[in-house]
N, C-alpha and C positions, 0 to 999 in steps of 0.2 A: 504494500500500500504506500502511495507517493506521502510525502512529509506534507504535502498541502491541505490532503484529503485529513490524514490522522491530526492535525490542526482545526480543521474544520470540526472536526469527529467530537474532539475534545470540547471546543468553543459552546458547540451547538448542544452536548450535553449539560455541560455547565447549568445553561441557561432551558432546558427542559424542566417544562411546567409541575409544580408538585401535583396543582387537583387532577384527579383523573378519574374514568371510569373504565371497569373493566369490561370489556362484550367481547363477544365468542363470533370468531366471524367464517365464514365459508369453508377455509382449510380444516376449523375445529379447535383451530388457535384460540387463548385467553392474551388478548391484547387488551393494554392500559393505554385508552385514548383521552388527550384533553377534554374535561369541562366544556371550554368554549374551543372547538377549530377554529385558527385564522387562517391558515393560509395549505392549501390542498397541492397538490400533484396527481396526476394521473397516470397509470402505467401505458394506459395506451387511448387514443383519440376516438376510440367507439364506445368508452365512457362519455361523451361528452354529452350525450342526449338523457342518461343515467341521472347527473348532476343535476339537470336543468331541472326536470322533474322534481326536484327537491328544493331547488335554488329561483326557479323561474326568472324574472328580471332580473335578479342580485344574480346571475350566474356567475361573472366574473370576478366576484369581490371577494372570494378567496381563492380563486383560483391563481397559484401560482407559473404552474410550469405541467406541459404535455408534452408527447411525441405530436411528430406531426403527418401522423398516418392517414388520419381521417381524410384531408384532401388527395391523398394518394388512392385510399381504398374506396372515398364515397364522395367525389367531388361535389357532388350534389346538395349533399345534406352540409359540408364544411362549406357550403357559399350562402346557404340558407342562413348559419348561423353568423358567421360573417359580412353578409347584410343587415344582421339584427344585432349585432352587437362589432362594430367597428374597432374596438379595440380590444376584440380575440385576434387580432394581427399582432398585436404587443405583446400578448402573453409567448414566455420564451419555448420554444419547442426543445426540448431533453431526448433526441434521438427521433429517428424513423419509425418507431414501432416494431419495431425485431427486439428482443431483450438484450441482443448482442449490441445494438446501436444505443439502448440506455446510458446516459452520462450521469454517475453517482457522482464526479465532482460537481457538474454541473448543479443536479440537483441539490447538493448539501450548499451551496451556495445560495442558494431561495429561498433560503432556511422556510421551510416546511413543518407542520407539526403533522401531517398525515398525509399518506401515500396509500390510494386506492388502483387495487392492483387486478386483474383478472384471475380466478382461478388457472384454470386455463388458456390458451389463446396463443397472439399475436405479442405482444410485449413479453415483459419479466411476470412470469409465474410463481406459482408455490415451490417449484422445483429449482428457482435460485436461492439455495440458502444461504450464501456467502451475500449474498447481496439485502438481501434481509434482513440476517445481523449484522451489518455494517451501518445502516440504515436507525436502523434502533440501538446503536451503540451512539447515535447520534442525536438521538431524540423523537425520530421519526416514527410514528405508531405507525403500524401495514395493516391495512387489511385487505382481506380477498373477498371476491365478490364473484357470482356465477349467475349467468346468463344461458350458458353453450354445453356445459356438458349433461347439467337437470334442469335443464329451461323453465319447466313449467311450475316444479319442487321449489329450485333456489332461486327463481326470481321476487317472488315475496318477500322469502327468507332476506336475501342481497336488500330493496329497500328497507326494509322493519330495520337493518343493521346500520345500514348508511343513516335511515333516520333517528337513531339513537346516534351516532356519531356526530352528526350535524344538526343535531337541535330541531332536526326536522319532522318529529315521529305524527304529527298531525295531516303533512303532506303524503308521507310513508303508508300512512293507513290508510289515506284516502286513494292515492294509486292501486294500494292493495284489494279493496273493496272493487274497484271499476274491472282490476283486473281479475278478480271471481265473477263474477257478474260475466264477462265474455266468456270464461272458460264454463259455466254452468249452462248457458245457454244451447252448447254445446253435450255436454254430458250429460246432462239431463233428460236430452231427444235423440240420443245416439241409438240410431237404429240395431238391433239383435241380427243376429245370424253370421254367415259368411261377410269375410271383406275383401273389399276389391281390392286387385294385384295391382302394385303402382310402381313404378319405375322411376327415382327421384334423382333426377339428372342434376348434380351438383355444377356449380360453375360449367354452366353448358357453355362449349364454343370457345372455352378460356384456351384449351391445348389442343394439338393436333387432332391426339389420339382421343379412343370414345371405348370407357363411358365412365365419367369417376360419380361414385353418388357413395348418400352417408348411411351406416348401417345402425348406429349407436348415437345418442345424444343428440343435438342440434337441431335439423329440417325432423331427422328418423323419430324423434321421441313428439314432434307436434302433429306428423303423420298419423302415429300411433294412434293418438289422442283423439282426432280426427274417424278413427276407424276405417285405418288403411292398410293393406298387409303388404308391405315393404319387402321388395323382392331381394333389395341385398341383405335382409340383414342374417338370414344363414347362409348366406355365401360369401359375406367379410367378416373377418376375423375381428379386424378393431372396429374404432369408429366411425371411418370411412377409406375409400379405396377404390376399383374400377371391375367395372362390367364388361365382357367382349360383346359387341354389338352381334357376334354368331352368337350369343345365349340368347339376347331379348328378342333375334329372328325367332328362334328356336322354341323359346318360352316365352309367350308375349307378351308381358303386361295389360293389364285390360285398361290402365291410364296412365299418361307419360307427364312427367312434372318435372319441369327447368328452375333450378334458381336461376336468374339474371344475374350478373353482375356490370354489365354492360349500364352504364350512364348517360348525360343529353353530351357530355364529355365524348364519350367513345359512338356514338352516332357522330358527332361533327368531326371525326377524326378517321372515319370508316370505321372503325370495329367491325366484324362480322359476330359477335358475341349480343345477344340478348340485353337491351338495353329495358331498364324501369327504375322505377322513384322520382325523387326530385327534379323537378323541370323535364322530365318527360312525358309528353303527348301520345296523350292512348291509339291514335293513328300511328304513330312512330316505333311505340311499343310491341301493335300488333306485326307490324312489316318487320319487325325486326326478327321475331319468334316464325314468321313466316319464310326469311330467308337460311337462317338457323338451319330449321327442318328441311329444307329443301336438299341439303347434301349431307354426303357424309353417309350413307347409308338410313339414316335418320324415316327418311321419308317411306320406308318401306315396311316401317312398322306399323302394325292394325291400327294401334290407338292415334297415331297420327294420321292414315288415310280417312279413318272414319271420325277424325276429329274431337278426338277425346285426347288432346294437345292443351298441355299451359303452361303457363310460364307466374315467377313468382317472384318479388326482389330479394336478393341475396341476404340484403340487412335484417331480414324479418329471423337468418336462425342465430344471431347473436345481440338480441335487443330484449328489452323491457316489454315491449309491445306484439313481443312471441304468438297470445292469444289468437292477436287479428289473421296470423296464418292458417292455426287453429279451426278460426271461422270460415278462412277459404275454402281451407281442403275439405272442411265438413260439404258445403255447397258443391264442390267437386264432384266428391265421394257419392252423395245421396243425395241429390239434386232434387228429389221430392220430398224429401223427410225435413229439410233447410230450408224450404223455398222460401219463404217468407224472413232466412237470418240476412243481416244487414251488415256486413263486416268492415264495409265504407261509412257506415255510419258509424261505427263500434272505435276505427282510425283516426275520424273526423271527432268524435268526443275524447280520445287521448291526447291527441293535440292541440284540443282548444280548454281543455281542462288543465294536460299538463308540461305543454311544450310553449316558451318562450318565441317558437317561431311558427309560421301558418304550415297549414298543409298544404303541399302541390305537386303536382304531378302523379302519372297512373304506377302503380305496386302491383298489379297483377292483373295477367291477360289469358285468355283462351282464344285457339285457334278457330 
C-alpha cells in the first residue's frame, strides 16, 4: 500500500464518526454505519436510479464520487439524469465500473463515510476483500446491496437497508409497498398448469455468435415468476451462458424473448443490436427487433415466424423496478389471464412517484 493511501487511511480514521448504527446488509455482514451519512460513493453507476428513489431532488447532496459506467452501459438513462440534475457532471467518477478500474486512492480522498457496493455485478463486489478492509480501516462503512442475483427477494430487502442507512426508511417503505403491489398483481392470477417454453435471449445481437441467455438469477428468476419455463436453465450450469441455435431449431421454444441493450445511442451509430429505453421510439424499437431476427438463423424459428417474438430493455434485470418485467412477461406468457394488467402504467407510477427524472421512451416490444 502507497504511503499516500496509508496517510489517508490513518487521517480519515482518526476522524470516523463515534454514533453509529449497526444493520446487517446483503452479504450478511454486521456493519457500523453513521447516524447521519454525509457524503456516499457508489460502486458502480447502475446505482444511481437506487439512490434517487430515496434521495429524489437532494440526489446529489451526498453524493460524492461514482464510476462512470452508466453512460457507457445506459446512455440513455445517464443523459436523463444529467438533464435533471447539471451538476452530476461534477460529481468525480472513481473508475469505469470494472472493480479492477476502482481508484481507492481516489476514493479515500472524498472522504466518504459510506460506500454502497453491488453484491454482485459490474464494479467491486463482496469478493474484494482486500478492498473492503482497506476501506473501513479508513472509516468507510460498505454495504452490499442486491438487485441481480435475488431480484425479487433482495430488492426490498436492498431498500429497507439503504433506508435505514440514509435516514430514508419512510421513502424505503413506500417503494416497498408499490413494489408488492406489482408483484401481487401478478401472483395472485398466475394461471395453474403447464408453462410455456421460453427462450430468453440475453444481450441479443451484442456478439457474433448465438445464443447467450441467463439460467439463474436476473431476467431467469422474473421469468420464473412470470410462469415461464426457461429453457436454459437445465442446460446451464451457472447463471448464465449460451445456447446452439441447432438446439432451439431442434427444440423450439414456444416464445422467444431478447433483452435489448441497444440505445437511441447505438441506433444513431448503426448498431444492429436491439435498441429500447430512454429516448427510444417504439417505431425505432420495433424495426430494430425486426432486423435482429431477420438473420442469423434467428428467423427460422417457430416463435418468431408465427410471431411470438419480443424484445425487453436490458436495464429491467438489474434495477429496483424488476417487477415491471414481471408484468410483461406475465402479459406475454398468458395473454388472456393478464389482459386487463397495465405494466406501463405500473412504470409510469414508479417514476413519477419515485424517480427525480420523467419517463421516456419504449422498454419493450413484440414482433
Amino acid at each position: 500500500m502507497g504511503r499516500a493511501i496509508v496517510a489517508v487511511l490513518l487521517g480519515l480514521a482518526l476522524l470516523a464518526p463515534v454514533q453509529a448504527q449497526v444493520l446487517s446488509d446483503l452479504a450478511g455482514r454486521e456493519v457500523e454505519v453513521p447516524e447521519r451519512v454525509e457524503r456516499i460513493v457508489l460502486g458502480e453507476g447502475r446505482l444511481l436510479p437506487v439512490l434517487a428513489i430515496l434521495e429524489g431532488e437532494h440526489l446529489l447532496e451526498r453524493l460524492v464520487g461514482m464510476p462512470a459506467d452508466l453512460a457507457l452501459v445506459d446512455p440513455g438513462s445517464a443523459r436523463q439524469y444529467q438533464q435533471a440534475f447539471a451538476e452530476l457532471a461534477s460529481v468525480p467518477r472513481i473508475g469505469q465500473g470494472a472493480a479492477d478500474t476502482f481508484s481507492l486512492e481516489q476514493v479515500l480522498t472524498l472522504r466518504p463515510d459510506l460506500a454502497i457496493f453491488s453484491l454482485s455485478g459490474h464494479g467491486p463486489d463482496s469478493s474484494q476483500g482486500r478492498l473492503i478492509e482497506q476501506l473501513q480501516r479508513a472509516g468507510v462503512a460498505v454495504l452490499f446491496v442486491d438487485f441481480r442475483e435475488q431480484p425479487l427477494t433482495n430488492t426490498p430487502r436492498s431498500m429497507t437497508l439503504l433506508g435505514q442507512a440514509l435516514g430514508r426508511e419512510a421513502r424505503a417503505e413506500a417503494f416497498n409497498a408499490a413494489h408488492a403491489e406489482a408483484l401481487a398483481a401478478v401472483r395472485e392470477r398466475l394461471p395453474q398448469g403447464a408453462a410455456p417454453k421460453v427462450f430468453l435471449h440475453s444481450r441479443a445481437g451484442l456478439g457474433d455468435g448465438c445464443c447467450e441467455s441467463m439460467a439463474r438469477g436476473m431476467f431467469a428468476d422474473l421469468l420464473a415468476e412470470a410462469g415461464g419455463d426457461n429453457i436454459a436453465r437445465e442446460r446451464l450450469p451457472g447463471h448464465a451462458g449460451t445456447l446452439s441455435l441447432e438446439l432451439l431449431l431442434s427444440q423450439p421454444p414456444e416464445l422467444y424473448i431478447a433483452s435489448a441493450v441497444g440505445s437511441a445511442d447505438s441506433l444513431a451509430e448503426g448498431a444492429t443490436y436491439i435498441a429500447l429505453g430512454p429516448g427510444v421510439a417504439a417505431d425505432a424499437a420495433q424495426a430494430s427487433l425486426r432486423r435482429l431476427l431477420g438473420r442469423g438463423g434467428l428467423q427460422h424459428l417457430s416463435a418468431v415466424r408465427e410471431g411470438r417474438a419480443h424484445a425487453i430493455w436490458h436495464g429491467f434485470y438489474n434495477s429496483p423496478f424488476n417487477v415491471v418485467a414481471v408484468q410483461v412477461f406475465a402479459k406475454w406468457l398468458h395473454p388472456e389471464a393478464f389482459a386487463d394488467l397495465d405494466p406501463q402504467r405500473t412504470l409510469e407510477r414508479f417514476y413519477r412517484e419515485f424517480q427525480p427524472v420523467a419517463l421516456d421512451g419504449q422498454y419493450w416490444i413484440s414482433l
